[in-house]
C-alpha positions as CSV (number, residue, x, y, z in Angstrom):
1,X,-117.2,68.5,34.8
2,X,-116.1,64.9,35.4
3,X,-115.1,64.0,32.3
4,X,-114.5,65.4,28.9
5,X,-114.0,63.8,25.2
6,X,-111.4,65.3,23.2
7,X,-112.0,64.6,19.2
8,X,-109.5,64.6,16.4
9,X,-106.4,66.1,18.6
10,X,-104.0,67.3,16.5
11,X,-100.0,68.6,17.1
12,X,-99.7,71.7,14.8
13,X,-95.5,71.6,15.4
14,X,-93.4,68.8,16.7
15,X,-90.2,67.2,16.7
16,X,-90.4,63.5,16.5
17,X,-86.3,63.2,15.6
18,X,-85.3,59.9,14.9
19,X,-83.3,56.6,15.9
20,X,-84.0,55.4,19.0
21,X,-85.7,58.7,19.8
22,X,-88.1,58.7,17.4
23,X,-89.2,55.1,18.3
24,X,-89.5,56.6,21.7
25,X,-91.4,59.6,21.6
26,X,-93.3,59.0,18.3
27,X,-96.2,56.6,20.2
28,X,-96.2,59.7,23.1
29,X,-97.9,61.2,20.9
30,X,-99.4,59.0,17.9
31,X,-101.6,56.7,21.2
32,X,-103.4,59.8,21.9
33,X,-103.5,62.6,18.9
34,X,-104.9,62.1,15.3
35,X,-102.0,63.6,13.6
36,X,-99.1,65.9,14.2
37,X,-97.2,68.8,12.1
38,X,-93.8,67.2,12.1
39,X,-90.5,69.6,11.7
40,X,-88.0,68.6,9.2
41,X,-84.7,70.0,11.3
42,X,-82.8,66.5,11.0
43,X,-79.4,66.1,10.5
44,X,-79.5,67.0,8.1
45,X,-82.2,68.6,7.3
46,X,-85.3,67.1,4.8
47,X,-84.7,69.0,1.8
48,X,-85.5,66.5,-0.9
49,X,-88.1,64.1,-1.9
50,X,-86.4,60.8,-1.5
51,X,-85.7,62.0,2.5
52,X,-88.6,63.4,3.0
53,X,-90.8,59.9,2.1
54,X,-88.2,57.5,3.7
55,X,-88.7,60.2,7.6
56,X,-92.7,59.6,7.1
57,X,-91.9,56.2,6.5
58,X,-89.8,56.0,9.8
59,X,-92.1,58.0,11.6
60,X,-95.2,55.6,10.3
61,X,-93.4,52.8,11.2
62,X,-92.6,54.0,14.5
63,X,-95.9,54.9,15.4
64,X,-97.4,51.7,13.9
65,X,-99.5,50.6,16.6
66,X,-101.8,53.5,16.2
67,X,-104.1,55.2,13.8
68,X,-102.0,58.5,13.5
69,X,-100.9,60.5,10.0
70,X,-98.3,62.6,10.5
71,X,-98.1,65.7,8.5
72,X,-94.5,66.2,7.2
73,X,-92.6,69.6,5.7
74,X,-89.8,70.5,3.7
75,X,-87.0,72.6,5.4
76,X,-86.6,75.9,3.3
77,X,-84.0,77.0,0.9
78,X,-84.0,80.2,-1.4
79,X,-83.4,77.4,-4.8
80,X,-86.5,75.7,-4.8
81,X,-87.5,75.5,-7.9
82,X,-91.4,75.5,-9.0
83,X,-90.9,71.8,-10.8
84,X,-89.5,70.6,-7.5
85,X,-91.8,72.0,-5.5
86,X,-94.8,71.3,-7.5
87,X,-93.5,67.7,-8.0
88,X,-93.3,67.5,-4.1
89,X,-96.5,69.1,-3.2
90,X,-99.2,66.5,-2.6
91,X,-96.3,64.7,0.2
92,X,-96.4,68.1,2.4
93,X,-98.6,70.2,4.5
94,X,-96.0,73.3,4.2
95,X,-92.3,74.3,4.2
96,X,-90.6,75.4,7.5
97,X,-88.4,78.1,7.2
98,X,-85.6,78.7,10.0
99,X,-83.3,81.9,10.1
100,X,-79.8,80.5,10.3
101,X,-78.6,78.8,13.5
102,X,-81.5,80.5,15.4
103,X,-82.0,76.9,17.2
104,X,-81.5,73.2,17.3
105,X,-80.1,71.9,14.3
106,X,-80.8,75.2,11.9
107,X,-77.3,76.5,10.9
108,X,-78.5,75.6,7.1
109,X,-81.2,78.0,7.5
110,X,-81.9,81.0,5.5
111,X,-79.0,83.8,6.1
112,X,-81.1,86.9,4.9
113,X,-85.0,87.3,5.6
114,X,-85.1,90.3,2.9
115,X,-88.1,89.2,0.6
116,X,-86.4,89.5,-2.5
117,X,-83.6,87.4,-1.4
118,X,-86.4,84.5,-0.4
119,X,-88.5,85.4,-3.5
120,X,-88.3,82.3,-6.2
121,X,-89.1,79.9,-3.5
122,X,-91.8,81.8,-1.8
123,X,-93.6,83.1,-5.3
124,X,-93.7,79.3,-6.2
125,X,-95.4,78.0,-2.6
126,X,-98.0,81.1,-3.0
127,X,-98.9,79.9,-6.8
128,X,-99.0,76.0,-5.6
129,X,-100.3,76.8,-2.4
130,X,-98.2,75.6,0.0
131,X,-98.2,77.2,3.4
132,X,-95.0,78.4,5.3
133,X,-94.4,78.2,8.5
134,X,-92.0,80.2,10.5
135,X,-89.7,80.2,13.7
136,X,-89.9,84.1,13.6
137,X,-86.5,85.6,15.4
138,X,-84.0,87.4,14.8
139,X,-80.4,87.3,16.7
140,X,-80.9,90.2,18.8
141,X,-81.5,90.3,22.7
142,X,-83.1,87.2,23.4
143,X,-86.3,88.4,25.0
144,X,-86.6,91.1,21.9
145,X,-86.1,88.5,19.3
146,X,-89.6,87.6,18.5
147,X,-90.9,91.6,18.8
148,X,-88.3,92.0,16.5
149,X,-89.3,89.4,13.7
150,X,-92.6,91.2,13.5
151,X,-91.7,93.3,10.5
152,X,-90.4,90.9,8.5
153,X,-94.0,88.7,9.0
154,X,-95.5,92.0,7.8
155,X,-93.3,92.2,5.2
156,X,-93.8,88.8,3.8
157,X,-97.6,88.8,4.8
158,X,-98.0,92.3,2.2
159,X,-95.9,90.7,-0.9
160,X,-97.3,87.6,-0.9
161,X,-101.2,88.1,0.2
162,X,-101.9,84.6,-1.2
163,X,-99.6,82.5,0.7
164,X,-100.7,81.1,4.1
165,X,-98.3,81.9,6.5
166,X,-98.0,80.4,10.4
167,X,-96.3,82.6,13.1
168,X,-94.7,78.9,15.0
169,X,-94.8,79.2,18.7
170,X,-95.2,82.4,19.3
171,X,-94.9,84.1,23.1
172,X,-95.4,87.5,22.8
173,X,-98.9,89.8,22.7
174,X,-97.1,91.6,19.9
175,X,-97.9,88.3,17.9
176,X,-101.2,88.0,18.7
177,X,-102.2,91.6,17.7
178,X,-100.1,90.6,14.3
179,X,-102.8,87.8,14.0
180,X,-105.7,90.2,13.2
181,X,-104.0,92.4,11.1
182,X,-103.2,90.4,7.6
183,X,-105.6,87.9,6.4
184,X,-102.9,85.1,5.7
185,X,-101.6,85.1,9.0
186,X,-102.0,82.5,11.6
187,X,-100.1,80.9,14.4
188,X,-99.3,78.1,16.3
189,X,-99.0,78.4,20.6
190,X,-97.2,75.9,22.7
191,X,-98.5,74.4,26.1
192,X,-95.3,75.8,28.1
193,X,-95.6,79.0,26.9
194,X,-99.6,79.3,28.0
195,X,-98.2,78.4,31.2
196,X,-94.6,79.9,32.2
197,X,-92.5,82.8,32.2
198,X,-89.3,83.3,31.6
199,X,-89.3,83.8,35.9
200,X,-90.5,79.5,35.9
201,X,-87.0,79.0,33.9
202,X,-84.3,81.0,36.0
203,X,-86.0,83.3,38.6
204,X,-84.9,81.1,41.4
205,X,-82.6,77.7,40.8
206,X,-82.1,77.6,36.9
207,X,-84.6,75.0,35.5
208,X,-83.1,73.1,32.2
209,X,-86.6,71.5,31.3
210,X,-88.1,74.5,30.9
211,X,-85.7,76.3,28.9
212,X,-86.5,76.3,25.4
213,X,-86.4,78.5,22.2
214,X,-88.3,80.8,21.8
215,X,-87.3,81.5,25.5
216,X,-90.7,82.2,27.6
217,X,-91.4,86.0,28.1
218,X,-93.5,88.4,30.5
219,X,-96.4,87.5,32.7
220,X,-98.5,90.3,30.2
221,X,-97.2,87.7,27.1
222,X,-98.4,84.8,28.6
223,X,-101.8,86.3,29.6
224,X,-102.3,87.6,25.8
225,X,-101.3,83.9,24.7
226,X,-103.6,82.6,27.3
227,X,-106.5,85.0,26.4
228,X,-106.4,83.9,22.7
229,X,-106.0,80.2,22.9
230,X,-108.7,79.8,26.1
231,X,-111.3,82.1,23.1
232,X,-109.7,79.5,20.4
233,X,-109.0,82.4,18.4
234,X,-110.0,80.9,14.8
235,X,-106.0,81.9,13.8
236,X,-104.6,79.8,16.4
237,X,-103.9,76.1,16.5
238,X,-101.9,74.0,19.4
239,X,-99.0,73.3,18.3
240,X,-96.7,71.4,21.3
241,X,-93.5,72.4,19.8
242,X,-92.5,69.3,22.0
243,X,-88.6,68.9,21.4
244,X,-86.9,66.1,23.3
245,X,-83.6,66.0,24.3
246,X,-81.8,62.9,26.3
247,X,-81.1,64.1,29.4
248,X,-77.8,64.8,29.5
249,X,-77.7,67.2,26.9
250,X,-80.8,69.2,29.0
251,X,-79.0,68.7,32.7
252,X,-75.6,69.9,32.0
253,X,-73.5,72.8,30.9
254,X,-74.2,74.2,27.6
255,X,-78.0,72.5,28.1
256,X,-79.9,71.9,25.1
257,X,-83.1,74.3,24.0
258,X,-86.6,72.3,24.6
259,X,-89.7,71.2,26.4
260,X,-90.8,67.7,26.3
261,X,-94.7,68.1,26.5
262,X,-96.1,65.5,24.5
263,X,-97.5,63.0,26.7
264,X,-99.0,65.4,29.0
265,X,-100.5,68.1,26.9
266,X,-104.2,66.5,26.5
267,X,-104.3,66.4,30.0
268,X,-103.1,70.0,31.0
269,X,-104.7,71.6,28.7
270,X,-107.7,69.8,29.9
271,X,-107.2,70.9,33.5
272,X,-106.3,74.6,32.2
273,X,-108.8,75.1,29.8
274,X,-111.2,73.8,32.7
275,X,-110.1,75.7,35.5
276,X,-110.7,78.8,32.9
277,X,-114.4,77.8,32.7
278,X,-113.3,77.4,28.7
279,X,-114.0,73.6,28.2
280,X,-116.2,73.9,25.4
281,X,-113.7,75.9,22.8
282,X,-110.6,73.0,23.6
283,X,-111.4,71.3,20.6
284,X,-111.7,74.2,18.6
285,X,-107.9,75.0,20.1
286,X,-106.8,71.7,19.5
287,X,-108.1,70.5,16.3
288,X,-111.1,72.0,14.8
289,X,-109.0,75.6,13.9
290,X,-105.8,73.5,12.4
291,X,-108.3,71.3,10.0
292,X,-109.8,74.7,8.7
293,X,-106.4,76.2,8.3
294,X,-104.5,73.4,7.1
295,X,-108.0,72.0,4.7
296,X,-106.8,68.1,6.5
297,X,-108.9,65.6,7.7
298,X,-107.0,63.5,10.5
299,X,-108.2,60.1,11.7
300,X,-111.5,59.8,13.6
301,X,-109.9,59.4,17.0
302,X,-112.0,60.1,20.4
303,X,-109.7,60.5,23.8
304,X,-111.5,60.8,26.9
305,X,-110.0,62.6,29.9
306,X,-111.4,62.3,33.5
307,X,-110.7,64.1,36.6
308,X,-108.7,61.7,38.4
309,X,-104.8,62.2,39.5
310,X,-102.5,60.9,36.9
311,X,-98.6,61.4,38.3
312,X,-96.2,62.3,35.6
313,X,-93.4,59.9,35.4
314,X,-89.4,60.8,36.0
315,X,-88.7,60.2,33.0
316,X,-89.5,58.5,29.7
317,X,-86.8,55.8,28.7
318,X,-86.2,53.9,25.8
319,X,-82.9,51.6,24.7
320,X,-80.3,54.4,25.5
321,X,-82.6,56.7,25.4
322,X,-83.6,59.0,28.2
323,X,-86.0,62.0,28.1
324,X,-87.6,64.2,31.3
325,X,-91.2,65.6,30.5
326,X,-92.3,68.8,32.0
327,X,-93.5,68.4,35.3
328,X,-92.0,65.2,35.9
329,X,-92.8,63.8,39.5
330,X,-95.6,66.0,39.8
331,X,-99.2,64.9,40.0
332,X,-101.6,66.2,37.8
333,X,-105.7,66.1,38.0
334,X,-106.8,65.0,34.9
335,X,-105.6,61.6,33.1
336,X,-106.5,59.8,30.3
337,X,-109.2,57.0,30.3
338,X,-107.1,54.0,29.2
């Protein structure tokens, strides 16, 4: 196949961040996707009403040029009350939660995952319907941290049986047997993690681009994750987890957690779903399964892809901002029509 249209794409977890950043990667994504799950772990983090309007106002504004809606959340604490949350509801798609200092900008997250502990907040989302989404880990060995979090989905998953709950990024095949085991749990699956193991990061000469969090696992993970998304399992949306950095917080000591996938993940998936022989379910991967889930309707918005070389640039720049994508320098086969 020459050419193939891509309807309605939408970004089930991203960080747009803000500033100069968020005026730079916010039209990466907004010229080519309908709409976009955006993650509320600001500094500080959106945990009230007045922050959480004037971020989607930043974000619209940055993103202007283009007919995108982005989807905000709410970054969870144990006190929310039901008023609040109830007051709040119709501005959200769900409520992220992050275990405490588990990765960038979370060390307000929630200190203990014991259900009681995260009851009042959690009874109150399943009686209003709120989803919540999760970065499932836990601070053990890093490769053992997702595997690890599995109980505590099933825990959550059996006490509240009404509240729609979203595995985020997951990178194990631990997660994706979880998916058909409770009815109220889904997930979200990044590009790089369809695509790498944790050999692409630091088998050889230690790559900082590729080094993200949750840290990419075993070649029998990323076949599981592969396996689902190429079937576009109906529990499983796209979601980029695209996290910029500048450049020198990713090439230096100490580097930063994140991939920057954004303004090349219509066109690999494209060329991955394609080399698969799987063309035909990519819109069920990247849009149809997240409308069903989340009960949205994005913008009508049709991109068309065609097999022709598109070379991904160095970098992306903006003021004194500076951020590498994955595979910069490296030529790709599918690009977007302009």
């Amino acid at each position: 196949m020459s050419s193939f249209t891509i309807s309605q794409a939408l970004d089930m977890h991203l960080h747009l961040r803000d500033g100069d950043m968020l005026n730079l990667v916010g039209p990466l994504t907004s010229k080519t996707f309908s709409g976009a799950l955006v993650m509320p772990n600001l500094v500080p983090p959106i945990t009230t009403k007045d922050a959480l309007l004037s971020y989607k106002q930043r974000i619209k504004e940055a993103c202007k040029d283009d007919d995108f809606e982005p989807y905000v959340t709410l970054f969870f604490q144990n006190n929310y009350s039901y008023e609040f949350l109830e007051d709040i509801k119709d501005e959200i798609i769900a409520i992220k939660l992050y275990p405490a200092g588990i990765t960038t900008n979370s060390e307000t997250g929630v200190a203990s995952m014991d259900v009681e502990v995260l009851r009042p907040t959690l009874e109150s989302m399943s009686k209003l319907g709120i989803p919540l989404c999760i970065h499932g880990e836990t601070n053990g060995f890093v490769m053992d941290r997702e595997k690890e979090f599995m109980p505590i989905y099933e825990s959550i998953a059996s006490a509240f049986p009404d509240l729609k709950i979203i595995m985020e990024h997951i990178t194990t095949k631990d997660a994706i047997e979880l998916l058909d085991k409770y009815d109220n749990l889904y997930a979200t699956v990044t590009l790089h993690h369809l695509l790498i193991t944790l050999d692409d990061v630091a088998g050889g000469m230690l790559q900082p681009h590729l080094f993200c969090k949750p840290i990419a696992k075993r070649p029998e993970d990323r076949s599981a994750l592969l396996n689902a998304a190429l079937k576009a399992h109906p529990k499983l949306m796209f979601g980029s987890d695209s996290a910029p950095h500048p450049k020198h917080k990713k090439e230096c000591c100490g580097c930063a957690a994140g991939v920057f996938t954004a303004p090349i993940a219509l066109q690999v998936l494209t060329q991955l779903f394609n080399d698969n022989n799987c063309l035909e379910n990519l819109n069920k991967f990247i849009s149809l399964n997240a409308q069903k889930i989340y009960g949205i309707k994005p913008p009508k918005k049709d991109i068309k892809l065609i097999q022709k070389e598109f070379i991904v640039p160095s970098s992306y720049e903006y003021k004194n901002e500076q951020v590498v994508p994955m595979y910069a320098g490296e030529t790709l086969t599918w690009s977007i029509e302009e």
